[in-house]
DSSP file (Angstrom, degrees, kcal/mol; ACC not computed):
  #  RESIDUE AA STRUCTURE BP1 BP2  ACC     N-H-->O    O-->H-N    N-H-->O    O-->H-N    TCO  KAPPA ALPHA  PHI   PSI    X-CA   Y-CA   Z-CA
    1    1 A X              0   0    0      0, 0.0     2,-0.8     0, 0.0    67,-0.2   0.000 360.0 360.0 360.0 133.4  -14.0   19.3   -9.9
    2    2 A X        +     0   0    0      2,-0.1     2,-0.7    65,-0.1    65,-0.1  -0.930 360.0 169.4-117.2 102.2  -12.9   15.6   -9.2
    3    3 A X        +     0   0    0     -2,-0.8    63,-1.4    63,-0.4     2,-0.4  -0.955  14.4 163.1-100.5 100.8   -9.4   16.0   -7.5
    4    4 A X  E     -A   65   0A   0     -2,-0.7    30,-0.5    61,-0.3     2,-0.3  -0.950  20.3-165.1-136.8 117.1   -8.7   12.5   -6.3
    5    5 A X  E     -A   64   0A   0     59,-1.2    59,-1.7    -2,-0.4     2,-0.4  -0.971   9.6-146.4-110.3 147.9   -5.4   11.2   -5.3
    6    6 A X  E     -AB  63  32A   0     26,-1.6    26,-1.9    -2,-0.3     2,-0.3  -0.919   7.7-164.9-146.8 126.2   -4.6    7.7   -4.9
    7    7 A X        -     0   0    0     55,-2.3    23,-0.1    -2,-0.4     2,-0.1  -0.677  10.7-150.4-108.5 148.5   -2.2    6.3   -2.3
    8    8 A X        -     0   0    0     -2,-0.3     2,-1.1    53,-0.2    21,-0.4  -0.644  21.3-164.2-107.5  64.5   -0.9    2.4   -2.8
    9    9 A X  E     -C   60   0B   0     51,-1.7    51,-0.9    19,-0.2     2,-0.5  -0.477  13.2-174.8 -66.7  69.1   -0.2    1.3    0.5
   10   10 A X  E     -CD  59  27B   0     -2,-1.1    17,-0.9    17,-0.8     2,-0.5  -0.435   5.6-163.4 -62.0 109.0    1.9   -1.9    1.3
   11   11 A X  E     -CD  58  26B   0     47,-1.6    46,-2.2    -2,-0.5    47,-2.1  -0.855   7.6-159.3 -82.1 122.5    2.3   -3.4    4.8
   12   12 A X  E     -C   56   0B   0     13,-2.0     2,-0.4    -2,-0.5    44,-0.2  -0.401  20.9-135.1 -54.3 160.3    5.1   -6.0    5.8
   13   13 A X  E     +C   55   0B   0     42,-0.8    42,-0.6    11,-0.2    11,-0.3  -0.976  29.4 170.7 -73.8  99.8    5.6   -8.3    8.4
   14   14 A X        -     0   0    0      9,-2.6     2,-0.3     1,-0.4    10,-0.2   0.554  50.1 -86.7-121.7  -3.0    9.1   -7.7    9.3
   15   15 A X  B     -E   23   0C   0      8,-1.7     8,-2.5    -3,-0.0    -1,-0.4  -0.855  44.1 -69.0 139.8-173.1    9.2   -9.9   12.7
   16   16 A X        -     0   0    0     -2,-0.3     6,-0.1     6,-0.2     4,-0.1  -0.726  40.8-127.1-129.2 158.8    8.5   -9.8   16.4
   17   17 A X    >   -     0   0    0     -2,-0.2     3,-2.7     1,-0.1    -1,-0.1  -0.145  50.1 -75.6 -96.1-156.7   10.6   -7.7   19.3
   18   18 A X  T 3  S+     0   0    0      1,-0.2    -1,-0.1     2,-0.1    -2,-0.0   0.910 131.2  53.6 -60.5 -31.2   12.1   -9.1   22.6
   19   19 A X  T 3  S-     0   0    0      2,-0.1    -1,-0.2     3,-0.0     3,-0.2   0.075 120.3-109.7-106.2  27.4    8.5   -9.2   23.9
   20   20 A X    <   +     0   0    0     -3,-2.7     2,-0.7     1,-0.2    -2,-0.1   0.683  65.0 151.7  83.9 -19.7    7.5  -10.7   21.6
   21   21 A X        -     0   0    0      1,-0.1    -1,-0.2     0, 0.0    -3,-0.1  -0.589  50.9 -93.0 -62.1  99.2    5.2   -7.9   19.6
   22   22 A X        -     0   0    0     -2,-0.7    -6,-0.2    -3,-0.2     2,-0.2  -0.032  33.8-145.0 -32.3 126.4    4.6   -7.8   16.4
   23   23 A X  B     +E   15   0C   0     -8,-2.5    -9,-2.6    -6,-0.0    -8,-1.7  -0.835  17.4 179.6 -77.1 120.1    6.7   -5.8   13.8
   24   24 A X        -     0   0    0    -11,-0.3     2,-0.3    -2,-0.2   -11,-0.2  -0.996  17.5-156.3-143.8 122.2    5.4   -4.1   10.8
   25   25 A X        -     0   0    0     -2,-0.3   -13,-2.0   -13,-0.1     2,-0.4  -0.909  15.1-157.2 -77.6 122.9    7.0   -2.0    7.9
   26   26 A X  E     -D   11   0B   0     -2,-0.3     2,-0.3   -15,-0.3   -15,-0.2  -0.838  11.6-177.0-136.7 124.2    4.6    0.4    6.1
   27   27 A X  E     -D   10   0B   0    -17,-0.9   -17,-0.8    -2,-0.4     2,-0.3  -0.859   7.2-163.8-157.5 130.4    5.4    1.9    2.1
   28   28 A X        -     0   0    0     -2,-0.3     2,-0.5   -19,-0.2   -19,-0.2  -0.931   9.2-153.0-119.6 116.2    3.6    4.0    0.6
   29   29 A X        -     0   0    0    -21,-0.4   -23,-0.1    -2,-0.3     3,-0.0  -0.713  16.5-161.2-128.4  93.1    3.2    5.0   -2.9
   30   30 A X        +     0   0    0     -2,-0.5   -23,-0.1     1,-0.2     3,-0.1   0.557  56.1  35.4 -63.5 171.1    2.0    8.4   -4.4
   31   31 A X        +     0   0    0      1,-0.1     2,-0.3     3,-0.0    -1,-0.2   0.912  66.0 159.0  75.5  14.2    0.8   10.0   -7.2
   32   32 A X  B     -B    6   0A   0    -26,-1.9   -26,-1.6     1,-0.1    -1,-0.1  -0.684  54.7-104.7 -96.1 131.0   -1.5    7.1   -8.9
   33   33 A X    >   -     0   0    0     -2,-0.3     3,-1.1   -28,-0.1    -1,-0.1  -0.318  24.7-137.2 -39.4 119.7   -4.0    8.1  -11.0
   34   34 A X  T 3  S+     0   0    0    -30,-0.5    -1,-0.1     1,-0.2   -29,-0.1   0.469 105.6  65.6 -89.5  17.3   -7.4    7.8   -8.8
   35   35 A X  T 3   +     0   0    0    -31,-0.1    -1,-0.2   -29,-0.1    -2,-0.0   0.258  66.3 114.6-108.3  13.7   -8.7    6.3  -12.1
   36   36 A X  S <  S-     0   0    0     -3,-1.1     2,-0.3     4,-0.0     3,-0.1  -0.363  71.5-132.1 -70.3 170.6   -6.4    3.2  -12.0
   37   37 A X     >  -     0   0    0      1,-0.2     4,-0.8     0, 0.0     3,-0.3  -0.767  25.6-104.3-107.5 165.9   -9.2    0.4  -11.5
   38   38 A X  H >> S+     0   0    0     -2,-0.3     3,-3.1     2,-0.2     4,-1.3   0.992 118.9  64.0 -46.0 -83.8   -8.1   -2.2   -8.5
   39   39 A X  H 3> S+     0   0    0      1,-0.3     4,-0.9     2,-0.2    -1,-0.2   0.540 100.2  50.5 -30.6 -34.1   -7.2   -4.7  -10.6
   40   40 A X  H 3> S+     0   0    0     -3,-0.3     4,-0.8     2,-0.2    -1,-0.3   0.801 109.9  48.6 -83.1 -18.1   -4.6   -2.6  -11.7
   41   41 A X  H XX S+     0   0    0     -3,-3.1     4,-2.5    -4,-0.8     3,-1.5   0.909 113.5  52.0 -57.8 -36.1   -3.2   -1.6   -8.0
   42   42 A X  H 3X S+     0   0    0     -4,-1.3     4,-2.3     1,-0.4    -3,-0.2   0.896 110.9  44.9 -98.5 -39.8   -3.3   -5.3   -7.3
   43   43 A X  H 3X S+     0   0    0     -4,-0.9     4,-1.0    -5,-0.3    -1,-0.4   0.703 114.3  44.3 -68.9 -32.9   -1.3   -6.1  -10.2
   44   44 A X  H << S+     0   0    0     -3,-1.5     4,-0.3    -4,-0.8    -2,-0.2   0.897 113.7  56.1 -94.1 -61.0    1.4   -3.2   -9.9
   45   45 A X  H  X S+     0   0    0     -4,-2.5     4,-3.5    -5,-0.2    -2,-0.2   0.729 104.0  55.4 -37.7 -44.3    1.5   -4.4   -5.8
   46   46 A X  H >X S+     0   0    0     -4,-2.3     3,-1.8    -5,-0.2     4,-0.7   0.868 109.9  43.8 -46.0 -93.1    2.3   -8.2   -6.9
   47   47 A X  H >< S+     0   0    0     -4,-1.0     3,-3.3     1,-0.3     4,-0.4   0.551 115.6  48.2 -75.3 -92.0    5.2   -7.3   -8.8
   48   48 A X  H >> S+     0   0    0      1,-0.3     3,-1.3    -4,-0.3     4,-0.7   0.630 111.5  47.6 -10.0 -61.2    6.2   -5.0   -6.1
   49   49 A X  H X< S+     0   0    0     -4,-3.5     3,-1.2    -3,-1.8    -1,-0.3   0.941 100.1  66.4 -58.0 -34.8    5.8   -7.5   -3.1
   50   50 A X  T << S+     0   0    0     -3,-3.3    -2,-0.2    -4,-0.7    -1,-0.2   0.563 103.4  53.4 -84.0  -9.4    7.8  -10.3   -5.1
   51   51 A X  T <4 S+     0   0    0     -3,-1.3    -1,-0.3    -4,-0.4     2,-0.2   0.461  90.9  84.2-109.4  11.2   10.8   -7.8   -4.6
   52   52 A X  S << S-     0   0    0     -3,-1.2     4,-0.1    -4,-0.7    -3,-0.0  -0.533  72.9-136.5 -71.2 160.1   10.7   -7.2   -1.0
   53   53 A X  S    S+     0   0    0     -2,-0.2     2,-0.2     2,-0.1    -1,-0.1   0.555  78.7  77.5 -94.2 -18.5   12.3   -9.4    1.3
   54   54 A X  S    S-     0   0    0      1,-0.1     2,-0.3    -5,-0.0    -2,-0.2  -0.548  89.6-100.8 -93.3 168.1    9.6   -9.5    3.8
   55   55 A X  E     -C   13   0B   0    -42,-0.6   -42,-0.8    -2,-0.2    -2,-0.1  -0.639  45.4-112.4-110.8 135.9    6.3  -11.5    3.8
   56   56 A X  E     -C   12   0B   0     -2,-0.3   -44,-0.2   -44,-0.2     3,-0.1  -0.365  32.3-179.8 -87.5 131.3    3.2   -9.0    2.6
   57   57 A X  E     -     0   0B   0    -46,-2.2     2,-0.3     1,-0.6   -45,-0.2   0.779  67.2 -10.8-104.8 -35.6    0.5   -8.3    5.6
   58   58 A X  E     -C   11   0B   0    -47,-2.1   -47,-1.6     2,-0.0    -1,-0.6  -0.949  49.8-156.2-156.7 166.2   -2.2   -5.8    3.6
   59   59 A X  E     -C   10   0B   0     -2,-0.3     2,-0.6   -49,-0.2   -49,-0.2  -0.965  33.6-175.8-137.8 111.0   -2.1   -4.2    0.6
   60   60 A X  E     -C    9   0B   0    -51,-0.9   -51,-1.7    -2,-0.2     2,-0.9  -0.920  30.6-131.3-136.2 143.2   -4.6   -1.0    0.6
   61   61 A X        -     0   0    0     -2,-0.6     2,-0.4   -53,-0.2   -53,-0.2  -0.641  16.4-176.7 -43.9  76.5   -6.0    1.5   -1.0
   62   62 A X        -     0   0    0     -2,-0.9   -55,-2.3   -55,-0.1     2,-0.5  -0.529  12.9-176.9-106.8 130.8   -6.0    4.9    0.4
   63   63 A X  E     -A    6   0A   0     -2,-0.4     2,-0.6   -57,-0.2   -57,-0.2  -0.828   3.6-166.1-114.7 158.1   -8.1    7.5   -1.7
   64   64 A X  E     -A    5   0A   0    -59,-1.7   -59,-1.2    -2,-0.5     2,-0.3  -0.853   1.3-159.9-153.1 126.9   -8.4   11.2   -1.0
   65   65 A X  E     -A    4   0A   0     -2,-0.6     2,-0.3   -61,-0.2   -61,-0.3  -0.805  19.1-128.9-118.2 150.0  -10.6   14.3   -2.2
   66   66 A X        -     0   0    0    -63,-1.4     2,-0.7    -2,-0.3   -63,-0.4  -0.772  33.9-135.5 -84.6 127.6  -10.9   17.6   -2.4
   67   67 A X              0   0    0     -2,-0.3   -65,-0.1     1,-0.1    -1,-0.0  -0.692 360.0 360.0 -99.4 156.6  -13.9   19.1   -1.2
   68   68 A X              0   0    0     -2,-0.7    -1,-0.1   -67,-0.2    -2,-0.0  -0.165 360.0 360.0 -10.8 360.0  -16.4   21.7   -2.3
């Protein structure tokens, strides 16, 4: 049994607080096929980034299995 689910995970840069700490926004997007190739995350995640308003900090891959 190959049960693989495949998370798309974008981070923002959304700005710093009073002290000065870095601010980060986190979205996450479920349900991908865990046979999409990279090239096709990276592709759906450009389009994706180019509608946010914030400036993109990672873009990862999170994958996850059932075991045996």
């Amino acid at each position: 049994m190959n049960d693989q689910r495949t998370r798309l995970v974008l981070q923002f840069h959304v700005g710093q607080d009073d002290e000065g700490k870095e601010l980060f926004s986190t979205k996450s997007y479920q349900n991908i096929l865990g046979e999409a190739s990279d090239s096709a995350l990276t592709a759906v995640a450009e389009a994706l980034i180019s509608l946010q308003e914030f400036q993109i900090y990672s873009i990862s891959r999170q994958n996850t299995y059932v075991l045996d």
